[in-house]
C-alpha positions in Angstrom: 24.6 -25.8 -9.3 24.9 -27.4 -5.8 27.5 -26.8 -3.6 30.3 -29.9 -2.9 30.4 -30.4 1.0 32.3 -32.6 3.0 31.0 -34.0 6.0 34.0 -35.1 8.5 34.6 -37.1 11.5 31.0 -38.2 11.9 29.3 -41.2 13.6 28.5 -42.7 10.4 25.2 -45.4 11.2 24.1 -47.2 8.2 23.3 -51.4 7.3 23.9 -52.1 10.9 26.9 -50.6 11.2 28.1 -47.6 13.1 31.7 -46.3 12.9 33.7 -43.0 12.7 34.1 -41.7 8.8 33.7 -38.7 6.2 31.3 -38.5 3.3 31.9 -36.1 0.2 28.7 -34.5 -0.9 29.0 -33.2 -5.1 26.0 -32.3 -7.3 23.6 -33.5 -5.2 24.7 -37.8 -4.5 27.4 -39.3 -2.2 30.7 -38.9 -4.3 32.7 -41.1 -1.6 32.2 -42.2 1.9 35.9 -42.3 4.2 36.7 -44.6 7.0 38.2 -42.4 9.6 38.6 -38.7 9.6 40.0 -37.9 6.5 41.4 -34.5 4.7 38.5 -32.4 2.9 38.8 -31.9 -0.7 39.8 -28.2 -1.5 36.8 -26.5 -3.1 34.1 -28.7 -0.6 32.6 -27.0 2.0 33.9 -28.6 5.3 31.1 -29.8 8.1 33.0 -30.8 11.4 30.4 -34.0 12.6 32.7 -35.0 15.4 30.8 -35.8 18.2 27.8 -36.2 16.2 25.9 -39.1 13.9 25.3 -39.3 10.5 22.1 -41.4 9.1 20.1 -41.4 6.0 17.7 -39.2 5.8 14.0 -40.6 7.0 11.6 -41.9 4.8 8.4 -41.5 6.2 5.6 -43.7 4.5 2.4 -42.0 5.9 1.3 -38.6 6.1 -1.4 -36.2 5.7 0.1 -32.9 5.2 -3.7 -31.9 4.4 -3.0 -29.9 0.9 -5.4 -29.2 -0.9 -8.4 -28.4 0.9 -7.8 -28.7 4.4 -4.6 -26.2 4.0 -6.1 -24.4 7.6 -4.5 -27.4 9.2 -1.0 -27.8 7.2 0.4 -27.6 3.5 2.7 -29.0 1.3 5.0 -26.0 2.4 4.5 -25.4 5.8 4.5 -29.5 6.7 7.8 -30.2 4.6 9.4 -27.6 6.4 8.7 -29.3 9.8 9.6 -32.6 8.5 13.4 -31.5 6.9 13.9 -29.5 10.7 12.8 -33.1 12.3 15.2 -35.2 9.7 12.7 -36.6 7.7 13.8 -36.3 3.9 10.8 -38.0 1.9 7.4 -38.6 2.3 4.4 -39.8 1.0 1.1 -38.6 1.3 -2.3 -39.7 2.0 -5.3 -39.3 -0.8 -7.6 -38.0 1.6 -7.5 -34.9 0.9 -10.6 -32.4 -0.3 -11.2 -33.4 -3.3 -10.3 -37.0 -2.7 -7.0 -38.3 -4.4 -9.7 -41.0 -7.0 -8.2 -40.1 -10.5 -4.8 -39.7 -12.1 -5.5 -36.1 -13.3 -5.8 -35.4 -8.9 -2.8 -37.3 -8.4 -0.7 -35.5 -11.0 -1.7 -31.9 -9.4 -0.6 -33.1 -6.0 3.1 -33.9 -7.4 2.9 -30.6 -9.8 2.2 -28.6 -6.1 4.4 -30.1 -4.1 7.4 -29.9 -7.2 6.8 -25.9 -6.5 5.8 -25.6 -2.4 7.9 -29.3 -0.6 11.5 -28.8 0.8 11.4 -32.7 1.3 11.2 -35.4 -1.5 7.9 -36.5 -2.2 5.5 -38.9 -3.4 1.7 -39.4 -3.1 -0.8 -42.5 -2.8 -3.6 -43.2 -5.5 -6.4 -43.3 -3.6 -9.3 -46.0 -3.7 -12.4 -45.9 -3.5 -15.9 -48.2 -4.3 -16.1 -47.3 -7.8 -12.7 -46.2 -9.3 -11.1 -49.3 -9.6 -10.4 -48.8 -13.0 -8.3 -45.1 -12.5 -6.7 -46.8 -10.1 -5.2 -49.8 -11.8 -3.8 -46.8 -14.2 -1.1 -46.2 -11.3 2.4 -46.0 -12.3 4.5 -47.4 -9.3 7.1 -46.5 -11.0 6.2 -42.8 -10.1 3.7 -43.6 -7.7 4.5 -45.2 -4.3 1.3 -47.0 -4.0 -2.3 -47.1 -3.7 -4.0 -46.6 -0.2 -7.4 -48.2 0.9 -9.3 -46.8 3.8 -10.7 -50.2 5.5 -12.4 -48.0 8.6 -13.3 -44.2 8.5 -12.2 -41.9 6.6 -13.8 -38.5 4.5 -16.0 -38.6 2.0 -16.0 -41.3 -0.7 -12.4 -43.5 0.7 -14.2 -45.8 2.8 -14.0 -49.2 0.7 -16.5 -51.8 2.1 -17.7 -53.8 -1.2 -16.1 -57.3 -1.1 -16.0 -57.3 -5.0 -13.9 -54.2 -5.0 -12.0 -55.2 -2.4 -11.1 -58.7 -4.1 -10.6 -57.1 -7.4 -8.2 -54.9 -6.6 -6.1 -57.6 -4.7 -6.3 -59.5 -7.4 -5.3 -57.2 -10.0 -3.0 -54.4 -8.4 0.7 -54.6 -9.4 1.6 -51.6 -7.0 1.2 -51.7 -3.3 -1.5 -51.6 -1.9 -1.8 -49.7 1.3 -4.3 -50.4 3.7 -5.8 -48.6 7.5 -7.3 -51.4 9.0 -10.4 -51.0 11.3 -13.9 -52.9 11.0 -16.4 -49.8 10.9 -19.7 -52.1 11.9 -17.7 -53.3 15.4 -17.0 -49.4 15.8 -20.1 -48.3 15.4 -21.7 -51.1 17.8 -19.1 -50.0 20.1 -19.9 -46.0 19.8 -23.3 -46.8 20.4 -23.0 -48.2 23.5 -21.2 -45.5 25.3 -23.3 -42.6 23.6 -25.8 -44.8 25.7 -23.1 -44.8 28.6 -22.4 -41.2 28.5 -24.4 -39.4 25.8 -22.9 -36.3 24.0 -20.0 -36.2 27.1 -18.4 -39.4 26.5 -14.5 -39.3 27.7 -11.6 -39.9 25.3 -10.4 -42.6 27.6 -13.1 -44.6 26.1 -11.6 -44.1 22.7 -9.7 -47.4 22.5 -12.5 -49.4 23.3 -14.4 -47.6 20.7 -11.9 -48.0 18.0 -11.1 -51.6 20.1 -8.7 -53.9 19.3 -11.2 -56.2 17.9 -12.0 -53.6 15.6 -8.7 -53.6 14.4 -7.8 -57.0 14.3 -11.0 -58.4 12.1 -10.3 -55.6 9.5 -6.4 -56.8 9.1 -6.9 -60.3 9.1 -9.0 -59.7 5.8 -6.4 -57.5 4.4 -3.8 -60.4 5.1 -6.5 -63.1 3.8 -6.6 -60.9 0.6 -3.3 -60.7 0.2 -2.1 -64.2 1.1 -5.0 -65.7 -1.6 -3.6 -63.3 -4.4 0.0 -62.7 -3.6 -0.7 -58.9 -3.6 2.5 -56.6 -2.0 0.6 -55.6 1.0 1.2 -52.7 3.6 -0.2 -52.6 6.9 -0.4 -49.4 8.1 -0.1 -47.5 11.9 -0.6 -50.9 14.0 -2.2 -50.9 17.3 -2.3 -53.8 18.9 -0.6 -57.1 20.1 -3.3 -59.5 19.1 -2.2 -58.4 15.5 1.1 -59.3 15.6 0.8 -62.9 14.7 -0.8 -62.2 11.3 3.1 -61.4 10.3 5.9 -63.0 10.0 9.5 -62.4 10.7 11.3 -62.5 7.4 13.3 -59.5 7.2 12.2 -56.3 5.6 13.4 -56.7 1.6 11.6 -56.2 -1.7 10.8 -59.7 -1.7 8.9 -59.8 1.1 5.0 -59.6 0.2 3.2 -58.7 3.4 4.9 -55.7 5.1 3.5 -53.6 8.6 4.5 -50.0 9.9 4.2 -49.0 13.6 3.6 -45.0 14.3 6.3 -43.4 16.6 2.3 -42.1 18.8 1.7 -46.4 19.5 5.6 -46.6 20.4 5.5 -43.7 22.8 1.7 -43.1 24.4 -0.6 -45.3 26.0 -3.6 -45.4 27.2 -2.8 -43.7 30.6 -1.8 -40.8 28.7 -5.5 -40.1 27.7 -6.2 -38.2 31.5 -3.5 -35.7 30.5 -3.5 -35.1 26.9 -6.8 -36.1 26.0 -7.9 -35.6 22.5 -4.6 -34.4 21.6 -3.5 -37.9 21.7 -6.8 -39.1 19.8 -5.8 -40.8 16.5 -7.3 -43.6 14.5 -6.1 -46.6 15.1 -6.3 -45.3 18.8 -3.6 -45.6 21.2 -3.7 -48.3 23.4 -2.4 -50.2 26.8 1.1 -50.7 27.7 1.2 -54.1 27.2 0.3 -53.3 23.0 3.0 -50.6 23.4 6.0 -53.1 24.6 4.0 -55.6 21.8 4.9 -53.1 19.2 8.1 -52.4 20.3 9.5 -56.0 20.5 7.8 -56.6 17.0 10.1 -53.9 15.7 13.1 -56.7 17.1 11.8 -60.0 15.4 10.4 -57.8 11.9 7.3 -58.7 12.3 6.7 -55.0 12.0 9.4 -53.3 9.2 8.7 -49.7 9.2 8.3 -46.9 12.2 6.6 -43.9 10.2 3.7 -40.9 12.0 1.3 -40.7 10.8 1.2 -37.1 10.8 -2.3 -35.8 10.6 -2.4 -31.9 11.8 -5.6 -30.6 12.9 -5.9 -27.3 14.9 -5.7 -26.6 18.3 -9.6 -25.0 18.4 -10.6 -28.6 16.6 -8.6 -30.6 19.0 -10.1 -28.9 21.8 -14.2 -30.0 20.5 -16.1 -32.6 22.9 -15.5 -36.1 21.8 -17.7 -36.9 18.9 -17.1 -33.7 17.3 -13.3 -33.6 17.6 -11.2 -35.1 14.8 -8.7 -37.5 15.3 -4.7 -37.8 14.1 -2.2 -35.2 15.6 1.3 -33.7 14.1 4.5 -35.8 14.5 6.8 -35.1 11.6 9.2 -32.6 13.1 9.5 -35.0 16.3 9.3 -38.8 14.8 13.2 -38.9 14.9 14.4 -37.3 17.9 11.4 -38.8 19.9 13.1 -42.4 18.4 16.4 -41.6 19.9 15.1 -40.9 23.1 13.7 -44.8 22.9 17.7 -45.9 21.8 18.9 -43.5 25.0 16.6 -45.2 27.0 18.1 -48.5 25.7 14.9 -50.2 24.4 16.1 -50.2 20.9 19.4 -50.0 19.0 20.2 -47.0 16.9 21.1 -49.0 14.1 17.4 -50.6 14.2 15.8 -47.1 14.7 17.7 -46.4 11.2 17.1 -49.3 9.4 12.9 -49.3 10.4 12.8 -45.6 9.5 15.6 -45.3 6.8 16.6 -48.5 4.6 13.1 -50.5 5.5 11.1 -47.9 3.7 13.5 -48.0 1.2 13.9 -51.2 0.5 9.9 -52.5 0.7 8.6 -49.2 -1.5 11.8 -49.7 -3.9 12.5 -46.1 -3.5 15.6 -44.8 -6.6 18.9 -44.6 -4.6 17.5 -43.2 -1.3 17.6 -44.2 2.4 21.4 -45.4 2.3 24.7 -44.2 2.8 26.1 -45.3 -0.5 28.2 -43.8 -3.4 26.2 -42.9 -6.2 23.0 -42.6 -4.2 21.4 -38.8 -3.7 22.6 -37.4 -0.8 19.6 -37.3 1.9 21.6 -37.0 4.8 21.1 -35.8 8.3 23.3 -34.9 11.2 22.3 -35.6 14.9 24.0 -34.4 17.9 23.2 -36.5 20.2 23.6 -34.2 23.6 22.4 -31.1 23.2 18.7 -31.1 24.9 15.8 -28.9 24.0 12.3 -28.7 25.2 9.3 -28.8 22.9 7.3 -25.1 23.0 5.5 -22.6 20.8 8.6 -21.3 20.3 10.0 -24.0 18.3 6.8 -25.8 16.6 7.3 -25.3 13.3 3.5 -26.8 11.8 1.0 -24.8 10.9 -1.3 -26.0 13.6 1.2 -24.6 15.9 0.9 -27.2 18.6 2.4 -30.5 19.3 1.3 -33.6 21.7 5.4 -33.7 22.6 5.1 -30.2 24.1 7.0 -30.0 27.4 9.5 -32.7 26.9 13.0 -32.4 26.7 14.6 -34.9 23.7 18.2 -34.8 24.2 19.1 -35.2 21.0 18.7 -32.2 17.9 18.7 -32.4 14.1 21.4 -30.1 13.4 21.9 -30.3 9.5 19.9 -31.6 7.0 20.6 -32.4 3.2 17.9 -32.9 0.9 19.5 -33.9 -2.6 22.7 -32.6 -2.0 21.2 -29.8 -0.4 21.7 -28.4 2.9 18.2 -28.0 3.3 18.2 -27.1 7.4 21.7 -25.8 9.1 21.3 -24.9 12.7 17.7 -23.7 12.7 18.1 -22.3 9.6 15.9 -23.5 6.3 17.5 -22.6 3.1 14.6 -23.0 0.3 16.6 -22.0 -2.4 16.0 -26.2 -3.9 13.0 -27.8 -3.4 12.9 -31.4 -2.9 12.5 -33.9 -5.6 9.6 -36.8 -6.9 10.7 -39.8 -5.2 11.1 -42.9 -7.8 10.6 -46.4 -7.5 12.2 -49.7 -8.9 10.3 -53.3 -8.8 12.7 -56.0 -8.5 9.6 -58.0 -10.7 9.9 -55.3 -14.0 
């Protein structure tokens, strides 16, 4: 049985609101939600979250918490952990995984492993690849978050470059379809040129104009093509670039809408000039790019052109991170940090905290039709989070909680901590403190067209 907890006095931000009330926690949902500071029911638990705000949990839409087969970089465990410490709630995870995500019988061990290892709520992406169309169309998106098409790099068989798949599956897919957008042949034109530039030593500075923005923006405009001449619910993921930004529109972020985009928190926060620094520690696909993309991003997050801010978490380990160019792998950890690095953007005033909510909270939400999550509502589940917003800390090894053990954010001071996290009802992180006694649940999903 769960406990009852009452949360009291908090900062309550939630639909674009932000004012000071209470929320009773019972059996796992939001029993009632107070204006004001209010008396605690007897047998609830009392949390004091004067002082301090109170959002839905996060609902990240992309991850790679590499389990199975690549469990020397992260796991279901070890990743979920980091995520509830960082605020993030629920997640869902990438196919490309060893072996590849490509049947239902794959998909259904993933959700079996993570029912026994995740803290967090979960769900996992059918993959697609040239020749599974059919397994694929077998997707219940009513269990299943959506299907995820690699249209640049990716491990063994996800790379889908046949134009009859490709229309097929836009034509026929009821559930999402997610898509990483990056034209492969303008990539490898533009690797071979600096290998002739700079052989096996090429820089990682290079890396954006490797994996350029004209790579980027050919392979999206087909995904938008496709989707536009078959209606398909489409999902851009981890944009890159300004010159993309006018391939959406700025209708805001509800089930309705058919054509949805993602930013990473990396594209919000790095740029290019961050490459001398961090180097490949910062190398991720789509790559980081100028300033100029950055603020791009950002103000597209404003208008809704772009609805969701998710990671992208990808963990590799530090010896891989530190191999020359060509042999290093790209994507980096950023679950654990996603929020608080967010709230450093809303203390540096370039976006509200009520956006930085509704883009990583309700947006997810609403566009993935996710069962009575990422709100502050009675009768939803009760994924909550507690922030207090002064009390600095400095990323180090000391703190990391990934497997990987390292973090691009290491060295900086967020000013705002994650000081309780529910999960279900469950008070899942207290103080630096995991309670594992619950694990988190299979997220759920409602189509407005059933």
């Amino acid at each position: 049985m769960l406990k009852k907890f009452f949360i009291s006095g908090a900062t309550i931000v939630n639909e674009g609101k932000s004012y000071v009330g209470s929320v009773l926690i019972d059996n796992g949902f939001i029993a009632d939600i107070y204006e004001g500071i209010t008396e605690s029911p007897g047998d609830a638990i009392v949390i004091d979250g004067s002082g301090r705000y109170l959002i839905p949990g996060v609902i990240d839409d992309q991850v790679h918490f590499r389990d199975p087969g690549l469990t020397h970089k992260g796991d279901l465990y070890t990743e979920s952990l980091a995520a509830v410490a960082g605020g993030v709630t629920s997640f869902m995870d990438m196919p490309n995984t060893v072996p590849n995500t490509l049947t239902q019988e794959l998909l259904e061990e993933k959700y079996s492993a993570a029912a026994s290892k995740s803290l967090a709520n979960y769900s996992f992406y059918m993959g697609v690849s040239n020749d599974n169309l059919a397994e694929v169309l077998k997707t219940d998106r009513s269990k299943v978050c959506g299907v995820k098409v690699f249209l640049g790099a990716s491990t063994g068989n996800m790379l889908v470059d046949n134009v009859m798949t490709l229309e097929s599956l836009f034509k026929q897919s009821k559930s999402l379809i997610a898509v990483h957008c990056e034209d492969e042949p303008v990539i490898r034109e533009n690797l071979q040129y600096f290998i002739q530039q700079y052989g096996d030593d090429i820089p990682p500075q290079v890396h954006p104009l490797i994996r350029s923005r004209e790579a980027c923006l050919k392979s999206s405009s087909l995904a938008v093509e496709l989707a536009r001449k078959y209606n398909t619910r489409l999902h851009v993921l981890h944009l890159s670039t300004a010159d993309e930004m006018d391939l959406f529109s700025t209708e805001p972020s509800t089930s309705k809408k058919r054509i949805t985009a993602e930013v990473c928190v990396h594209h919000l926060w790095f740029s290019d000039d961050d490459y001398t620094a961090l180097g490949n520690n910062i190398k991720w696909n789509p790559a980081i790019k100028t300033d100029a993309d950055r603020s791009a991003l950002m103000q597209a997050l404003h208008d809704n052109r772009i609805d969701v801010i998710a990671t992208d978490h990808a963990p590799h380990t530090s010896d891989e991170k530190q191999n020359p160019y060509l042999s290093c792998p790209s994507g980096g950890p950023l679950v654990q940090h996603s929020l608080v690095a967010m709230l450093e953007k809303v203390n540096n005033h370039e976006i509200s905290l009520e956006l930085v909510v509704d883009k990583m909270c309700h947006a997810p939400a609403r566009i993935f039709g996710v069962d009575r999550r990422g709100f502050i509502r009675t009768g939803y589940h009760a994924d909550l989070v507690l922030i207090d917003p002064d009390q600095p800390w400095e990323v180090n090894k000391d703190n990391i909680l990934y497997k990987c053990e390292w973090s691009p954010f290491e060295g900086v001071t967020f000013r705002s901590k994650i000081t309780h996290t529910f999960v279900g009802g469950h008070l899942a992180w207290n103080n630096g403190v995991f309670d594992e006694s619950h694990k988190g649940s299979r997220l759920l999903f409602n189509h407005d067209d059933e």
